[in-house]
DSSP file (Angstrom, degrees, kcal/mol; ACC not computed):
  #  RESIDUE AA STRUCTURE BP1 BP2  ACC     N-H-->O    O-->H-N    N-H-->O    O-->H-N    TCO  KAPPA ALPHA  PHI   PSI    X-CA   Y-CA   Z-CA
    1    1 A X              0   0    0      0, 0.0     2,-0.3     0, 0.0    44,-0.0   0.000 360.0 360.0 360.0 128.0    0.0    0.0    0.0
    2    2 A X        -     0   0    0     45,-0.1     2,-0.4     2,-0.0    45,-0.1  -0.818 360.0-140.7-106.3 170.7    1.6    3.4   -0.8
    3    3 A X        -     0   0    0     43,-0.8     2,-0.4    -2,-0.3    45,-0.3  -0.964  15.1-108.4-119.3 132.8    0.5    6.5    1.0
    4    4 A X     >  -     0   0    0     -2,-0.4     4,-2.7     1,-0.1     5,-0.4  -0.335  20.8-161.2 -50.9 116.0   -0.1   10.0   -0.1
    5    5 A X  H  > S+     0   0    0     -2,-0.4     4,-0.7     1,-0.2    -1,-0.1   0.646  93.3  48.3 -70.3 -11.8    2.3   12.3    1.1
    6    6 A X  H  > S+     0   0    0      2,-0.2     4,-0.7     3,-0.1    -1,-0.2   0.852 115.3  49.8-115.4 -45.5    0.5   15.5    0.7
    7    7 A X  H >4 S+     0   0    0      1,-0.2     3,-0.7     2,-0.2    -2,-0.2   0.861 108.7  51.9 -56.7 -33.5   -2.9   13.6    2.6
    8    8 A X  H >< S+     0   0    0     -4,-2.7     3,-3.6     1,-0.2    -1,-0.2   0.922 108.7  60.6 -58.4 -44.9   -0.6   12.4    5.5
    9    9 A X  H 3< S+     0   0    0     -4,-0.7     8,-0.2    -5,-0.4    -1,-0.2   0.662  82.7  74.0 -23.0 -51.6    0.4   16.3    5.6
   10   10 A X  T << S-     0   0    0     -4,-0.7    -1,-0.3    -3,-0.7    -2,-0.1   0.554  96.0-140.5 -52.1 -20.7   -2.5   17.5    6.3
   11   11 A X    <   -     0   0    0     -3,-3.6     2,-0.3     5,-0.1    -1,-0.1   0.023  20.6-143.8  68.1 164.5   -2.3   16.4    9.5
   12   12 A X  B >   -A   15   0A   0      3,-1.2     3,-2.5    -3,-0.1    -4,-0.0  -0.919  38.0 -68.6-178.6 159.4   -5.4   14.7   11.8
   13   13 A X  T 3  S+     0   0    0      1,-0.3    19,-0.1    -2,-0.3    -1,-0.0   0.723 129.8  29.5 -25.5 -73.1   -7.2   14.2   14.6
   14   14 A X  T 3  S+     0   0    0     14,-0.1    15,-3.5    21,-0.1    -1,-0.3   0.486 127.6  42.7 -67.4   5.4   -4.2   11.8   16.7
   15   15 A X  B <   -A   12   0A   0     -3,-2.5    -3,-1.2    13,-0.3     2,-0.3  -0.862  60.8-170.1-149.9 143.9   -1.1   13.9   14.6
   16   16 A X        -     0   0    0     -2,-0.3    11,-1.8    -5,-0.1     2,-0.5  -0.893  23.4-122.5-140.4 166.0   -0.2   17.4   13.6
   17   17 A X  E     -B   26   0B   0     -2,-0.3     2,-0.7     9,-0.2     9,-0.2  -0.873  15.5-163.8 -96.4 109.2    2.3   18.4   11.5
   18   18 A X  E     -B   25   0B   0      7,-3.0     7,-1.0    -2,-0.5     5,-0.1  -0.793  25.3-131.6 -95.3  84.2    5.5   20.8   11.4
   19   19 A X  E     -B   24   0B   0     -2,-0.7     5,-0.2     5,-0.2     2,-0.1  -0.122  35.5-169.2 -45.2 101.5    7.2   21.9    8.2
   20   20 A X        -     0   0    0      3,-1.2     2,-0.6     1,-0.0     3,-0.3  -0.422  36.8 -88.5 -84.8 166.3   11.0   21.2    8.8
   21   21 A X  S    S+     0   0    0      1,-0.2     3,-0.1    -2,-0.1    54,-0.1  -0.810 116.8   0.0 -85.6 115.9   13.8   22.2    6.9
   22   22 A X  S    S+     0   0    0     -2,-0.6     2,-0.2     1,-0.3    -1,-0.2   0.170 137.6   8.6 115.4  -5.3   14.3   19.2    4.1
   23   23 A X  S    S-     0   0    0     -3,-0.3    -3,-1.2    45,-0.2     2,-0.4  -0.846  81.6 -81.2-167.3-158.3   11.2   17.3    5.6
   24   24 A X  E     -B   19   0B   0     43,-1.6     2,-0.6    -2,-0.2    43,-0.5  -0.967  21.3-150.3-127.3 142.8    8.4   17.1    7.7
   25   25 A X  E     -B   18   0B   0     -7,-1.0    -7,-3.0    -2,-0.4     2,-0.5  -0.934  15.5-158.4-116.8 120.9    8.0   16.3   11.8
   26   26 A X  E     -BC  17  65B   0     39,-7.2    39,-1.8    -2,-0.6     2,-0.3  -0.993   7.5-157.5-116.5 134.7    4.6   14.6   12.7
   27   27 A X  E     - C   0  64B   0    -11,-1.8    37,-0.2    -2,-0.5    36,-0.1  -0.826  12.1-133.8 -88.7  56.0    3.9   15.0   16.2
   28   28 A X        -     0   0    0     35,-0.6   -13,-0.3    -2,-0.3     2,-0.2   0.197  28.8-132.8 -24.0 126.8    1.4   12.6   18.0
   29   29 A X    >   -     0   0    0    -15,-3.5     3,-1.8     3,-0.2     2,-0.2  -0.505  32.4 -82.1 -91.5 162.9   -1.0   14.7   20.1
   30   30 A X  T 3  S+     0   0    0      1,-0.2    -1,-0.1    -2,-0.2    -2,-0.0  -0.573 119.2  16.5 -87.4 137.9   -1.8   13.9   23.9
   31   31 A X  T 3  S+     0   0    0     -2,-0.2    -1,-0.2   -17,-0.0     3,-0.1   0.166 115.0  82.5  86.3  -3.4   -4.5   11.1   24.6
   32   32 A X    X>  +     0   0    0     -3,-1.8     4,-2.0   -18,-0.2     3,-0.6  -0.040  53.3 117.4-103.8  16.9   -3.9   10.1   20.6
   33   33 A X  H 3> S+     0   0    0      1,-0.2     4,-2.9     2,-0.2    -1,-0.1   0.902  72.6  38.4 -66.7 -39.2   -0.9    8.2   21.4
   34   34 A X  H 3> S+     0   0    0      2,-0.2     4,-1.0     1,-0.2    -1,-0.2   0.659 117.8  51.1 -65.1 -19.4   -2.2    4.5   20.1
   35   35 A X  H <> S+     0   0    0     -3,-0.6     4,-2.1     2,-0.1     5,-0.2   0.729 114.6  41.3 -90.2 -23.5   -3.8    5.9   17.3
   36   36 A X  H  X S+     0   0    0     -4,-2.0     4,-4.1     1,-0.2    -2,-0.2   0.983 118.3  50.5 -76.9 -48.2   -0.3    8.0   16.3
   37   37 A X  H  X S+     0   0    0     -4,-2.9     4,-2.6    -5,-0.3    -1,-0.2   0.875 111.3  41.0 -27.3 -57.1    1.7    4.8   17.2
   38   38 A X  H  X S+     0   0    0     -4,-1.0     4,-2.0     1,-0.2    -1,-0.2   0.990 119.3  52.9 -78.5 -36.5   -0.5    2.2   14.9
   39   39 A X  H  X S+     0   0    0     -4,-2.1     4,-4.1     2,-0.2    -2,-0.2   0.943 107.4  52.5 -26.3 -62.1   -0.2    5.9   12.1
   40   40 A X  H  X S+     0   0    0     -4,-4.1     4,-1.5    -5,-0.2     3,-0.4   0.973 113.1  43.6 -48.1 -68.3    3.9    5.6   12.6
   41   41 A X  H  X S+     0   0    0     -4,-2.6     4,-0.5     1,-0.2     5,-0.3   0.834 112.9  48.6 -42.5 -58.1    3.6    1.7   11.6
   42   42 A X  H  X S+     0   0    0     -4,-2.0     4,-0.9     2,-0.2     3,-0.5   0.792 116.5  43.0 -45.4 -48.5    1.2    2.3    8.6
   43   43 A X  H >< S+     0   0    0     -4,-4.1     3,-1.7    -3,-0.4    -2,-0.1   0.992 114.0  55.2 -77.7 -59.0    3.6    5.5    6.9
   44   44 A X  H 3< S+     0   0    0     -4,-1.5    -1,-0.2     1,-0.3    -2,-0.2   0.499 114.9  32.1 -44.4 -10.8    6.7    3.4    7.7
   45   45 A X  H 3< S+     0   0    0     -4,-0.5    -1,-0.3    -3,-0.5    -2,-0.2   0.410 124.2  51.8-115.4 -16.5    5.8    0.1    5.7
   46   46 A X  S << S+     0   0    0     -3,-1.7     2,-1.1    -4,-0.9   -43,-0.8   0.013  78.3 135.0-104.1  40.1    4.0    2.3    3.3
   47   47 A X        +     0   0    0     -3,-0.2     2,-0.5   -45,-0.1     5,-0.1  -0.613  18.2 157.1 -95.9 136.8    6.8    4.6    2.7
   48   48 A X        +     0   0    0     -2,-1.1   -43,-0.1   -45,-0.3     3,-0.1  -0.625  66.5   8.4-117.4  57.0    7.1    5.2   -0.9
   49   49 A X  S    S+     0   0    0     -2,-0.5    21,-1.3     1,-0.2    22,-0.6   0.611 119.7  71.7  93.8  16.6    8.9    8.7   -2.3
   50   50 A X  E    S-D   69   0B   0     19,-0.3     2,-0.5    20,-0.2    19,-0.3  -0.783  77.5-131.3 166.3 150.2   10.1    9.5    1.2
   51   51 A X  E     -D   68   0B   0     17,-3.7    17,-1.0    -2,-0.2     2,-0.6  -0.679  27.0-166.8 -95.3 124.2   12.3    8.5    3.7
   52   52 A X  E     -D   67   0B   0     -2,-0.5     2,-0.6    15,-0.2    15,-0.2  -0.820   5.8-176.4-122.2 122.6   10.3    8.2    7.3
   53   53 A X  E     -D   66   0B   0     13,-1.6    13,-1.8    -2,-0.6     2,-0.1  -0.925  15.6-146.1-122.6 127.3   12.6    8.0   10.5
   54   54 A X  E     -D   65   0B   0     -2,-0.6     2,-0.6    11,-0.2    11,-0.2  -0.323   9.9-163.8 -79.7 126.7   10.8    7.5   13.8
   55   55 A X  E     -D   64   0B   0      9,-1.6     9,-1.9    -2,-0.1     8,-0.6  -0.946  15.0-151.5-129.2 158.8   12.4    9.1   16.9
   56   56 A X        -     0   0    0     -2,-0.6     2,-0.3     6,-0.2     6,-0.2  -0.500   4.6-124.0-115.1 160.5   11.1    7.8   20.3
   57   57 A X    >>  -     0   0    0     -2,-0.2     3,-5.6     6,-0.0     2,-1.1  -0.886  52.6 -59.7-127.8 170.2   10.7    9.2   23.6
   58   58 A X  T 34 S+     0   0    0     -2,-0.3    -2,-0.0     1,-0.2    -1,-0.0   0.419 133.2  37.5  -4.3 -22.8   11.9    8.2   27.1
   59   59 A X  T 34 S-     0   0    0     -2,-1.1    -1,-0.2     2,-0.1     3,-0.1   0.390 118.4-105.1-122.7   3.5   10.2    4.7   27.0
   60   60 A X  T <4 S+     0   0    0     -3,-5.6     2,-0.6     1,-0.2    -2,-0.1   0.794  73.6 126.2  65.1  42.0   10.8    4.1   23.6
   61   61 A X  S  < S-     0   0    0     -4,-0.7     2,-2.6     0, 0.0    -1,-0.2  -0.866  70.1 -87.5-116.6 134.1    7.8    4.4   21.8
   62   62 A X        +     0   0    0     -2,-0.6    -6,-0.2    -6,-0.2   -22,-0.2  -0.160  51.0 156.2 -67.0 100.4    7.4    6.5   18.9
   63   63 A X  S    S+     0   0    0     -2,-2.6   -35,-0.6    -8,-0.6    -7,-0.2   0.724  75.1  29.5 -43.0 -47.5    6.4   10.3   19.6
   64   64 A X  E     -CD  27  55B   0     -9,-1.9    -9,-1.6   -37,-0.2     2,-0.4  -0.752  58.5-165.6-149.2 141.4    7.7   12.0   16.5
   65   65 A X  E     -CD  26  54B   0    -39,-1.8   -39,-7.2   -11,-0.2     2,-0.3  -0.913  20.4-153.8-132.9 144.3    7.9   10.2   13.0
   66   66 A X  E     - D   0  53B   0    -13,-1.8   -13,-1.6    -2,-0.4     2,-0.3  -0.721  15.2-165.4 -92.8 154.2   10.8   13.1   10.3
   67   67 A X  E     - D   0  52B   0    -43,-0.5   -43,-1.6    -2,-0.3     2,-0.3  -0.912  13.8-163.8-119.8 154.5    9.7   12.4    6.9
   68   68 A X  E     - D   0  51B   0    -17,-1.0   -17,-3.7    -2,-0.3   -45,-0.2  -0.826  26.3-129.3-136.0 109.1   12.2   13.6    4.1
   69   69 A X  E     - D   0  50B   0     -2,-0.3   -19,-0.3   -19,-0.3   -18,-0.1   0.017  21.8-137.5 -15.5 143.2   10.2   13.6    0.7
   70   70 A X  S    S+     0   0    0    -21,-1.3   -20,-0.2     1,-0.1    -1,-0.1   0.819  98.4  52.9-105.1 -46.3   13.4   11.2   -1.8
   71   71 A X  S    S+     0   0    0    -22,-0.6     2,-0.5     2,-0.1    -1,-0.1   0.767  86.3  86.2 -89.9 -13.3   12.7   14.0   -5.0
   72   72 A X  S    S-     0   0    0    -50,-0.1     2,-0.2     1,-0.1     0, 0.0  -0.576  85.9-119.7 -72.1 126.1   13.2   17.2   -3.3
   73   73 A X        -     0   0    0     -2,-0.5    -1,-0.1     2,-0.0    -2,-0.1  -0.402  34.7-120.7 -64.3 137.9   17.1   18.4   -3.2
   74   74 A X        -     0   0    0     -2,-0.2     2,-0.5     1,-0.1   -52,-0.1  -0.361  16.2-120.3 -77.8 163.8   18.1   18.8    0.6
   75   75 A X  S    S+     0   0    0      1,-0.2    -1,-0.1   -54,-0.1     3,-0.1  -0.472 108.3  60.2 -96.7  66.4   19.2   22.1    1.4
   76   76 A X  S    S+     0   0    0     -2,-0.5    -1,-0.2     2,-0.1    -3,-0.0   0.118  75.5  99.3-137.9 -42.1   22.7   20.6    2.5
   77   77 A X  S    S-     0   0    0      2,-0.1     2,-0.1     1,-0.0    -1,-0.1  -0.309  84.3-105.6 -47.5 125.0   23.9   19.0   -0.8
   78   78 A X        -     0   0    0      1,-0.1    -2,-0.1    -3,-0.1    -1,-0.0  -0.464  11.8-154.4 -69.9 139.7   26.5   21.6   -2.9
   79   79 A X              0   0    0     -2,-0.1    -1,-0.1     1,-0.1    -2,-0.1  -0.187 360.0 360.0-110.3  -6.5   25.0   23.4   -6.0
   80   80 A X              0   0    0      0, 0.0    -1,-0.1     0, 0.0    -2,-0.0   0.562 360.0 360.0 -63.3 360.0   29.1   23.3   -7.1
């Protein structure tokens, strides 16, 4: 299953969304944490055209999922 990048974006009910530089941070909101959790699994096995890295919190469950879109140039890569 691949997922839409620009629908995940939007952000939702358990999740909201931060425009990073080179990507995106989705945020699990409080009292959404099992619905952002089973979310984290679903983008990571569907990720398709972007690279999704999961960062964890203090007990080791995933808080925070970065996505970095694969076709956009990162703003770190030389233009030389």
């Amino acid at each position: 299953m691949t997922m839409d990048i620009d629908t995940l974006l939007e952000g939702g009910p358990s999740y909201g969304v931060i425009d990073a530089r080179d990507g995106y941070l989705l945020y699990g909101r409080e009292g959404h944490e099992a619905a952002f959790s089973a979310l984290a699994e679903q983008v990571e096995a569907a990720a398709d055209g972007f690279e999704v890295i999961p960062l964890k919190d203090e007990n080791d469950r995933c808080d925070r999922l970065f996505i970095a879109p694969l076709t956009e140039e990162k703003s770190f890569e030389s233009t030389r």
